[in-house]
C-alpha positions as CSV (number, residue, x, y, z in Angstrom):
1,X,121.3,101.1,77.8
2,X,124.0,102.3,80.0
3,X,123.6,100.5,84.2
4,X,123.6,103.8,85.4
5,X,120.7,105.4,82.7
6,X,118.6,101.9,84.2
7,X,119.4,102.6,88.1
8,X,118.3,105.8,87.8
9,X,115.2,105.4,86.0
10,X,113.9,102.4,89.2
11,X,116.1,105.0,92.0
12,X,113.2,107.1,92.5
13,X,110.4,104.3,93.3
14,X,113.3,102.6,96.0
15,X,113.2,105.7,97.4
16,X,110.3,106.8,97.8
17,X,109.7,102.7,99.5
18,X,112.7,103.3,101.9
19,X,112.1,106.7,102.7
20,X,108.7,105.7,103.9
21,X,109.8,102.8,105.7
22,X,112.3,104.2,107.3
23,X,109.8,106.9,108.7
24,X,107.3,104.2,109.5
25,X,110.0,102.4,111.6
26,X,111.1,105.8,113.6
27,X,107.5,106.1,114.6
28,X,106.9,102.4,115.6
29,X,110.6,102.1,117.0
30,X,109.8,105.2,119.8
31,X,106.3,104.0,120.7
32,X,107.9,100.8,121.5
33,X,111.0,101.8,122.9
34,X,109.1,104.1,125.3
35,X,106.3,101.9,126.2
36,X,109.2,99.5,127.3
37,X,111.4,101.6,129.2
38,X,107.9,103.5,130.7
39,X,106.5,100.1,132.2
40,X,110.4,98.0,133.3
41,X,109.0,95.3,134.8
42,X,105.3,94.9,134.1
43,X,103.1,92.9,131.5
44,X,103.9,95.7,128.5
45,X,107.7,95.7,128.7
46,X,107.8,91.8,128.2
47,X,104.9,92.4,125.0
48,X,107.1,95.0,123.6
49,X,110.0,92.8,124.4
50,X,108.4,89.8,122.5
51,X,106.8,91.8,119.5
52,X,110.6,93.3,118.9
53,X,111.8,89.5,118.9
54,X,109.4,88.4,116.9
55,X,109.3,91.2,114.2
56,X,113.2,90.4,113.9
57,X,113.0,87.0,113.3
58,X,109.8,87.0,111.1
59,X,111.4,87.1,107.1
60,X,110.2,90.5,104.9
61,X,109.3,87.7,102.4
62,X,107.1,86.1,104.9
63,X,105.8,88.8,106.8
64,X,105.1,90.8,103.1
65,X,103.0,87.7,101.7
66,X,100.5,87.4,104.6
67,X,99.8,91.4,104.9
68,X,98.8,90.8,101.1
69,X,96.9,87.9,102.1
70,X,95.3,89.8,105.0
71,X,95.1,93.4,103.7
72,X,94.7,92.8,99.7
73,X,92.9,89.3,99.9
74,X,90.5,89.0,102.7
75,X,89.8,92.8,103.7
76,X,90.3,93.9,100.0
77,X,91.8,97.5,101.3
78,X,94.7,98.3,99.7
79,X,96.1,96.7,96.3
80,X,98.7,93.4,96.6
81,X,100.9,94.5,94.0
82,X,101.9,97.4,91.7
83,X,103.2,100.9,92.1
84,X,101.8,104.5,91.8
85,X,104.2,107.2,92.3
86,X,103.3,109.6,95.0
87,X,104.8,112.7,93.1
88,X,102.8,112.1,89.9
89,X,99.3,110.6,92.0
90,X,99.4,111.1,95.3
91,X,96.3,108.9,96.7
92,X,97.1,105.9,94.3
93,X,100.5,106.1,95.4
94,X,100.0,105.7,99.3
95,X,97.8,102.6,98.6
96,X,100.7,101.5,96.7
97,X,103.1,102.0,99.2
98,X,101.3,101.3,102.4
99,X,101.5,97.1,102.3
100,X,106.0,97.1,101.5
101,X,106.8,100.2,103.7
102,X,105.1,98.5,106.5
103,X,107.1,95.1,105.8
104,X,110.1,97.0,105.6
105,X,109.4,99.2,108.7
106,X,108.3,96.5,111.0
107,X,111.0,94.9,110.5
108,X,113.8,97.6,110.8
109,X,111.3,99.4,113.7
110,X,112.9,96.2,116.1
111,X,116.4,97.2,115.5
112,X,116.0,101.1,115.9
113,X,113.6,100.2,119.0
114,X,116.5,97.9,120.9
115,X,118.8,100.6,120.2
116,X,116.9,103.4,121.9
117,X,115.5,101.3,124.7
118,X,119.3,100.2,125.7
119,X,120.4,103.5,125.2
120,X,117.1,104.3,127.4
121,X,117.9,102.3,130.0
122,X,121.9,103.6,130.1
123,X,121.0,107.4,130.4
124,X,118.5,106.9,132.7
125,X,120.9,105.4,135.4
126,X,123.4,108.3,134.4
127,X,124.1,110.7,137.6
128,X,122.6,114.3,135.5
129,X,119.7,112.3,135.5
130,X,119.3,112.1,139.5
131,X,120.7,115.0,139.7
132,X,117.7,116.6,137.8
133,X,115.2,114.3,139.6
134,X,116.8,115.4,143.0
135,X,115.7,119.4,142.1
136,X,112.3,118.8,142.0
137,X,112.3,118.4,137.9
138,X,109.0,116.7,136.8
139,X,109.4,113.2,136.0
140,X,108.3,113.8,132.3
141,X,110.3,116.6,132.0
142,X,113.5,114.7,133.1
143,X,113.2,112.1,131.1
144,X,111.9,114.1,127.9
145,X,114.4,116.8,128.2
146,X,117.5,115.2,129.2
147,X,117.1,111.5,129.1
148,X,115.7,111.0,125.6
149,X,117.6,113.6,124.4
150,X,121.1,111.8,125.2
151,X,119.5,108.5,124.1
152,X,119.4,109.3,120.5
153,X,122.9,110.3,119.9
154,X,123.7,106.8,119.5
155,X,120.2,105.8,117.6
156,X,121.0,108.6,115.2
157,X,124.0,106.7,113.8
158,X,121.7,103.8,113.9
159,X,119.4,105.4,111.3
160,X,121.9,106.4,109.0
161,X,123.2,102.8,108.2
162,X,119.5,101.7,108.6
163,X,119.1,103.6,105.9
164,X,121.6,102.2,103.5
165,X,120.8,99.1,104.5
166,X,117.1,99.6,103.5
167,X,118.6,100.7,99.8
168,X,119.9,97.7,99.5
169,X,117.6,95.1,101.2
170,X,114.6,96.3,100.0
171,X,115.0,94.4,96.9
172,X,113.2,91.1,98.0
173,X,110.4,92.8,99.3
174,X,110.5,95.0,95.9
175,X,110.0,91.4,94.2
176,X,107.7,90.6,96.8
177,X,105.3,93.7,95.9
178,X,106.0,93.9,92.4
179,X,107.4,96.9,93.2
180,X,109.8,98.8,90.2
181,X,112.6,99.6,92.1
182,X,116.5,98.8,92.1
């Protein structure tokens, strides 16, 4: 068989794994990010500070074998290994998926969430932004309508590499979940 005929054929499944991550890591990454900035100073900045340390030092190898042990082993929820696709069966292939998108996701959910804080933390001492507190604006509206709006140009570009780099790193955790991708 022709390399390209065999990359294609296992393209869809790595994928579908880092598409799902990558979502998965948005999500976490914003909660985080805006639990941290929200409470500067207090108990739940330096928790969300830790928990990004720690979910970018702990190995996908590592961090994929004890949710199988935990998830697939003890609580018996969601299969350790395999792959459904979600096209062709869409309930099998979310329990499929669930366990490796989240190994992937924690993991690249510290990166995206250290981005957007610091870039947080830089627009919010920007002048506009005391400018728009200094009319009156509501704090919330301030710092969802201008604040976190100029924070993401820069976490934007982040995603887009993120997301290559998930096409090509996902392959230990692929091995990890006996998961048929690239």
């Amino acid at each position: 068989f022709p390399v390209t005929e065999l990359l294609m054929r296992r393209l869809g499944a790595t994928l579908q794994l880092t598409i799902a991550a990558l979502a998965l890591a948005t999500v976490m990454a914003f909660v985080i990010s805006l639990v941290s900035v929200m409470n500067r100073g207090r108990f739940l900045n330096r928790l969300a500070m830790f928990w990004l340390g720690l979910s970018y030092a702990v190995p996908t190898f590592w961090l994929g074998v004890l949710l199988i042990m935990l998830f697939s082993v003890q609580l018996k929820l969601l299969p350790p290994t395999g792959y459904a696709s979600i096209i062709e069966e869409p309930g099998e292939g979310w329990r499929y998926l669930l366990l490796p998108a989240v190994t992937l996701g924690i993991y690249t959910s510290s990166i995206l969430a250290r981005f957007l804080r610091s870039s947080l933390l830089e627009v919010i001492g920007q002048d506009f932004i005391r400018t728009a507190q200094a009319k009156g604006l509501p704090e919330r509206l301030v710092f969802l309508r201008h604040a976190l709006q100029n924070a993401l140009i820069p976490v934007v570009t982040v995603l887009g590499v993120q997301f290559g780099t998930l096409l090509g790193g996902a392959v230990v955790t692929e091995a990890v979940f006996d998961w048929p991708g690239v």
